[in-house]
C-alpha positions as MATLAB code, in Angstrom:
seq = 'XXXXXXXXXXXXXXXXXXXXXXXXXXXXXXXXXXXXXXXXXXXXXXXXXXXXXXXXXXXXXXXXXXXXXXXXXXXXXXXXXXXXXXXXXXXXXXXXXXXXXXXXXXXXXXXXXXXXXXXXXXXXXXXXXXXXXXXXXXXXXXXXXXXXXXXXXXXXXXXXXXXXXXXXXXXXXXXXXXXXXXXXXXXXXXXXXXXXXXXXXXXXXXXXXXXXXXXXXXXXXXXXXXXXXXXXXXXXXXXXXXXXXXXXXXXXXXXXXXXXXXXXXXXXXXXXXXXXXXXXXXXXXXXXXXXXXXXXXXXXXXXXXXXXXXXXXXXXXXXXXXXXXXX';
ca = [
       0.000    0.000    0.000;
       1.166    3.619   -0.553;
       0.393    5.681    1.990;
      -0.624    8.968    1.357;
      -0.839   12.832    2.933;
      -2.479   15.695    1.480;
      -1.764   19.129    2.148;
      -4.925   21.284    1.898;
      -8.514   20.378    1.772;
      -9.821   22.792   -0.756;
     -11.615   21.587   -3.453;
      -7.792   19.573   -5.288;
      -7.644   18.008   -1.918;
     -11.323   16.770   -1.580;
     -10.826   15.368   -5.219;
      -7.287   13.577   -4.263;
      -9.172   11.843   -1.238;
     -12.242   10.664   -3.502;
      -9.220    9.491   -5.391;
      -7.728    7.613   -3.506;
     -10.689    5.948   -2.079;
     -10.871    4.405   -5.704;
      -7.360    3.126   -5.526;
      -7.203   -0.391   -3.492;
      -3.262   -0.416   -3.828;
      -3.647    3.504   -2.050;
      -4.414    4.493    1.891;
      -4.998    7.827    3.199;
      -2.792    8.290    6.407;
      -3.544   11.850    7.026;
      -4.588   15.301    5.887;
      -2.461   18.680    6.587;
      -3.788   21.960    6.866;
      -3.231   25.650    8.016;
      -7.092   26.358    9.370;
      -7.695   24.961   13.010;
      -7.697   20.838   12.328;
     -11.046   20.871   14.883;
     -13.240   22.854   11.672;
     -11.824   20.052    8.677;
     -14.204   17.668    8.496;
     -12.900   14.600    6.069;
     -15.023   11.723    4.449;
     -12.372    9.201    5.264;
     -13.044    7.107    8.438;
     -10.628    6.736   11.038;
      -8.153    9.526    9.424;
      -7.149   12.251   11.014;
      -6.778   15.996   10.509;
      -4.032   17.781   11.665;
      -1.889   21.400   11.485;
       0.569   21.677    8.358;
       3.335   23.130   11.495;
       2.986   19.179   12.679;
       3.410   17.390    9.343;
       7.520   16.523    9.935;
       6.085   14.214   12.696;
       4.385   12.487   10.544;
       7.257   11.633    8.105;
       7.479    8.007    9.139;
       4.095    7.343    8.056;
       3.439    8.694    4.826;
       5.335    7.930    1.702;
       3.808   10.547   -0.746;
       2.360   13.871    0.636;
       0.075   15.375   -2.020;
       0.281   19.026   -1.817;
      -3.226   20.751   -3.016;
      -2.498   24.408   -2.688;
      -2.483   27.446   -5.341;
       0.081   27.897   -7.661;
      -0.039   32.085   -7.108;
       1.492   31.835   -3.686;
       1.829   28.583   -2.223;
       3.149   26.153   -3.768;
       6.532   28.086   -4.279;
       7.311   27.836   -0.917;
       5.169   24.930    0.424;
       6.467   22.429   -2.145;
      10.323   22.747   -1.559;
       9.682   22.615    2.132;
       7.545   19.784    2.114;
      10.413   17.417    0.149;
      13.198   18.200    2.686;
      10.924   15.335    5.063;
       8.092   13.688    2.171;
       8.285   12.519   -1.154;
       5.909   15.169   -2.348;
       3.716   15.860   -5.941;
       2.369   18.810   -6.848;
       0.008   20.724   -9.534;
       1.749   23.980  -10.174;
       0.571   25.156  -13.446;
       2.528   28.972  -13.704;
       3.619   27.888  -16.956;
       6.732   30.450  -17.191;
       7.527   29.758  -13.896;
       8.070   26.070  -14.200;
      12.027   26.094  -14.458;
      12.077   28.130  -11.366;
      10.052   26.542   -9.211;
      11.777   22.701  -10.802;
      15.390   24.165   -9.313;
      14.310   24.964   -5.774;
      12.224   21.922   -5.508;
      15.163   19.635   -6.871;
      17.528   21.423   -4.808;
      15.581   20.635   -1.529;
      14.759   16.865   -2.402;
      18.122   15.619   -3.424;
      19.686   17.296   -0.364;
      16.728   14.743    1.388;
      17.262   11.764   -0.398;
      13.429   12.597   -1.455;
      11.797   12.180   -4.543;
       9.366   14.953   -6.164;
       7.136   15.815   -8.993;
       6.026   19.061   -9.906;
       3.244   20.608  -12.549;
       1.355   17.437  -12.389;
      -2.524   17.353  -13.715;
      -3.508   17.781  -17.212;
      -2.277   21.209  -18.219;
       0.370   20.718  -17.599;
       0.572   17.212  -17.108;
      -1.191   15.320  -19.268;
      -1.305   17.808  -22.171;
       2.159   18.045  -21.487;
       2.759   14.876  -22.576;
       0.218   14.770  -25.505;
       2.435   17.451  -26.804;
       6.278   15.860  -26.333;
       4.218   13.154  -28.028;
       3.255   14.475  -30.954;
       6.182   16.229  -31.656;
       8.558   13.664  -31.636;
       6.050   12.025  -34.192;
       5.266   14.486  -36.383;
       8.618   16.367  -36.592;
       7.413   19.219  -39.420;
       4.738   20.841  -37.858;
       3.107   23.001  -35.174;
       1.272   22.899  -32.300;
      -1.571   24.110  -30.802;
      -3.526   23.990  -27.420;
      -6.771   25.236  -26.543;
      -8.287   25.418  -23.166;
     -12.378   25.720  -22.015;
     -15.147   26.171  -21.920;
     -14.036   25.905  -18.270;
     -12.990   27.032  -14.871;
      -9.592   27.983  -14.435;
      -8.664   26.926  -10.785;
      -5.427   28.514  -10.376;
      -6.405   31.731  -11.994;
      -9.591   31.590   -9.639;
      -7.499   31.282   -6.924;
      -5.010   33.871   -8.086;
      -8.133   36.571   -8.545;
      -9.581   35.513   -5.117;
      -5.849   36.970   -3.738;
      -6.603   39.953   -4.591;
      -7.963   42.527   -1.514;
     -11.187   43.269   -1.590;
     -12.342   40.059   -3.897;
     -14.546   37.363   -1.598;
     -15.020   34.744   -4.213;
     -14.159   34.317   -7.951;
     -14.590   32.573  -11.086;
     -12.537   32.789  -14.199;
     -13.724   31.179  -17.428;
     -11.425   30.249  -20.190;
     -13.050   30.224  -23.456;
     -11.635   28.710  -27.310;
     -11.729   31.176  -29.708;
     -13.870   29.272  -31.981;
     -12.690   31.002  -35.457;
      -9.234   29.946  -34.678;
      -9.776   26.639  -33.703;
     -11.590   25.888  -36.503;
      -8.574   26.745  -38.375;
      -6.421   24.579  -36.779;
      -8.415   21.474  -37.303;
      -9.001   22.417  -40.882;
      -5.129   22.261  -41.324;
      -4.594   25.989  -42.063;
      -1.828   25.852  -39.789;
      -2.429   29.539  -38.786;
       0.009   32.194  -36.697;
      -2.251   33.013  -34.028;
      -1.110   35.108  -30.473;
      -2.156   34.139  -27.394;
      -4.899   37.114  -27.377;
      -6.164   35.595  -30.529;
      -6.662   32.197  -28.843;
      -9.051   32.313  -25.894;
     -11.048   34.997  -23.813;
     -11.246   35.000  -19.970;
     -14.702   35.974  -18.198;
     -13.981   36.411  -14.568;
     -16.945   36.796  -12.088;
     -16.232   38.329   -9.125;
     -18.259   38.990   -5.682;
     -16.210   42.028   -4.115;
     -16.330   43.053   -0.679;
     -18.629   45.521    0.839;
     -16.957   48.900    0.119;
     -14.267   47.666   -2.153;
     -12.888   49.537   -4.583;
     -14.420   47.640   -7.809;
     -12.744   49.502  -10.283;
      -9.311   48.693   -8.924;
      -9.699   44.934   -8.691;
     -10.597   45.198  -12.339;
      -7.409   46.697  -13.202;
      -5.301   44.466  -10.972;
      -6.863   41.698  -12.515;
      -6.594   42.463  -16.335;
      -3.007   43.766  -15.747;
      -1.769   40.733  -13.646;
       1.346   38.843  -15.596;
       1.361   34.891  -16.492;
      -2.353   34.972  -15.498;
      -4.229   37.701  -17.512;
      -2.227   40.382  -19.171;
      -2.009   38.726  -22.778;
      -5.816   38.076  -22.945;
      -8.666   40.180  -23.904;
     -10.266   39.769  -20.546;
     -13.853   40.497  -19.199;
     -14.259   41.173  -15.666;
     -18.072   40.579  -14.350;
     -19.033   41.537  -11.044;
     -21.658   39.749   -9.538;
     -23.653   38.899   -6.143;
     -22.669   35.788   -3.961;
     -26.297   34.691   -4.532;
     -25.548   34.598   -8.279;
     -22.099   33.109   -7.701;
     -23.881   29.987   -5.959;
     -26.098   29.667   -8.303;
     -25.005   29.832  -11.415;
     -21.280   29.320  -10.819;
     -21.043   26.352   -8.777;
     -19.390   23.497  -10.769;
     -15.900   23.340  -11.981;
     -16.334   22.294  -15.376;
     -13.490   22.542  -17.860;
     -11.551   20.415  -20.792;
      -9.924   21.553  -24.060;
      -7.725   19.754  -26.382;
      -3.987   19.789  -27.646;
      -3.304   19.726  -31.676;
      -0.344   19.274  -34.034;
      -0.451   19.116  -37.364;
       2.366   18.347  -39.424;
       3.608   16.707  -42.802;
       4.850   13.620  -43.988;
       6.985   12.276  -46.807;
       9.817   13.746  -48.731;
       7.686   16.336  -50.899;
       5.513   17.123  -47.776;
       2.607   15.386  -49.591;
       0.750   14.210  -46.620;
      -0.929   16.028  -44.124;
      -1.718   14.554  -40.425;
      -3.778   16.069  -37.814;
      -3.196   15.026  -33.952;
      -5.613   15.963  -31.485;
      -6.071   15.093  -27.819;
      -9.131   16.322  -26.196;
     -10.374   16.155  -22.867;
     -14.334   17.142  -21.709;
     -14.320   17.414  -17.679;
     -17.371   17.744  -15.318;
     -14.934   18.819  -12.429;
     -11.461   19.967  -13.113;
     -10.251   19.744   -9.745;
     -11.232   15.608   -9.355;
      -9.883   15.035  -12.989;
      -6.674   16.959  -11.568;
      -7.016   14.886   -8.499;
      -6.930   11.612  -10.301;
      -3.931   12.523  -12.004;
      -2.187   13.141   -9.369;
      -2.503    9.959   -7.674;
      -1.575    8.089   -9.944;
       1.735    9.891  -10.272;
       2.101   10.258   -6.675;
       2.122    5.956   -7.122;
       4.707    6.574   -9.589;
       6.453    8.815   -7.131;
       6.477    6.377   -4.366;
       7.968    3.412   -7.031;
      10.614    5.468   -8.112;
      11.784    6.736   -4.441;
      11.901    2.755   -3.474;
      14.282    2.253   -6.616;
      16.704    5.391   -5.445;
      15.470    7.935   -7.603;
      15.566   11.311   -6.047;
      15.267   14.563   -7.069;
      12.460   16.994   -8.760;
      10.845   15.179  -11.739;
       7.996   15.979  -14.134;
       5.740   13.917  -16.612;
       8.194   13.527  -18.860;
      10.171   11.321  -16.433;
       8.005    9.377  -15.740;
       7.258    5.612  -17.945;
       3.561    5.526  -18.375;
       3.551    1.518  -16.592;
       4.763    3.237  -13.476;
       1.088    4.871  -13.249;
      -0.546    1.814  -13.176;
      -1.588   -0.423  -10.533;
      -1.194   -3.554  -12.524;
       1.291   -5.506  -13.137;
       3.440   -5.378  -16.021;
       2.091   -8.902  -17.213;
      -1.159   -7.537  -16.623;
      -0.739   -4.132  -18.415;
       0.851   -6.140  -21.919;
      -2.079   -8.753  -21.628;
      -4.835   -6.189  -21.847;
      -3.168   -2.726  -23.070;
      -0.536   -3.440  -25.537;
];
């Protein structure tokens, strides 16, 4: 069994212990959190909840600790501290920050004999891989991702940051003109603006100053500044009702040529359609945090990503089991 901690029990952390409770090679041994332990009430009989300050006590115990916060602010830091004591897997999805944040979590595991995983889910994560892929496949060509309709966690959670915002919900949304292009093979030069849209809805606080949340959102880098964004602000009555779920999905495309004239054209696409992004992202990352767990027992420490990772080590079968019924 692989036992397993998670750090947070927002709505990533909720999904990672449905998760597990799907896994029979999986156990839950304990969940981490900065509120007071008494308010975190878990589905998971006979597990208990305790403060994130007490997790190195726990080090014996667990052999992956799944970290489930936001990639804005806490992850930088919580991630690297959690691998000096846990082999640790997270979901940071800062795109441009990914190098950064893959040195200072190496640097802390391999001083701890630990093994970690970063940017794990499916963008990046599984899209990630979709993408190396294709491209080693189709060598003359381009690629192309679209995200949405959806809900953005991480730039939810980045928006919700912001003073004066209570709660917030940020849509990402295909540009459908443009993606009809790419699946039509027109291999078109198209800039990030000319991709997607964000909506956000926000509920403000009583007294805030709406107009500068709106410019502090449209202006914030890696998140929102290269987008034509839309900022809606809203009541928390409408919030709960009509912004509830967490849908989202989207799909990854290369296109590319073949043959020594170029005289066949090949269209790759992988596409995924989600009723709740943070349980899809959840399921991901258990089965990498099994990977995880593998590769520490075999001596392999250090910060790792998708890409290190062979697709049998996800599995709970065996290997005879996995060529029997998969190959």
């Amino acid at each position: 069994m692989t036992r397993i901690g998670i750090v947070g029990y927002g709505n990533l952390g909720k999904g990672v212990e449905a998760a597990i409770s799907k896994a029979n090679d999986m156990e839950l041994k304990a969940v981490f959190t900065r509120r007071n332990p008494d308010n975190v009430n878990i589905k998971t009989p006979n597990v208990n909840v305790y403060s994130l300050d007490d997790a190195a006590n726990y080090k014996n115990d667990i052999d992956v600790m799944i970290v489930c916060g936001g990639s804005a602010t806490d992850l930088p830091t919580m991630t690297p501290a959690i691998a000096k004591d846990f082999n640790v897997i997270d979901s940071f999805d800062t795109h441009a920050r990914i190098p950064e944040h893959f040195a200072n979590v190496d640097s802390a595991a391999k001083a701890a004999g630990k093994t970690a995983l970063i940017s794990c889910g499916w963008d990046p994560g599984m899209f990630s891989l979709n993408r190396l892929y294709a491209n080693s496949i189709l060598l003359d060509g381009k690629d192309y991702t679209f995200w949405g309709k959806g809900v953005s966690q991480g730039h939810s959670d980045a928006v919700r940051r912001i003073e004066g915002v209570v709660d917030a919900r940020q849509y990402t949304i295909p540009v459908d003109a443009a993606l009809e292009k790419v699946r039509n093979g027109e291999n078109p030069e198209l800039t990030t603006r000319e991709k997607h849209t964000r909506l956000v809805y926000v509920v403000a606080a009583e007294g805030a100053d709406k107009a500068k949340i709106e410019k502090e959102i449209v202006e914030m880098p890696n998140y929102f500044s290269d987008y034509d964004t839309t900022v809606n602000f809203i009541t928390k009555e409408e919030m709960d009702a009509n912004h509830a779920g967490l849908p989202h999905g989207g799909c990854v495309i290369r296109t590319g040529v073949t043959g020594f004239n170029n005289e066949n054209k090949h269209v790759i696409e992988y596409k995924l359609t989600l009723d709740s992004n943070p349980e899809f992202t959840a399921s991901v990352l258990v089965a990498y945090a099994r990977a995880v767990d593998r590769m520490n027992k075999k001596g392999d420490t250090g910060c790792k990503t998708v890409f290190d990772v062979a697709p049998a080590m996800l599995s709970p079968l065996s290997g005879e089991e996995i060529r029997a019924h998969m190959l």
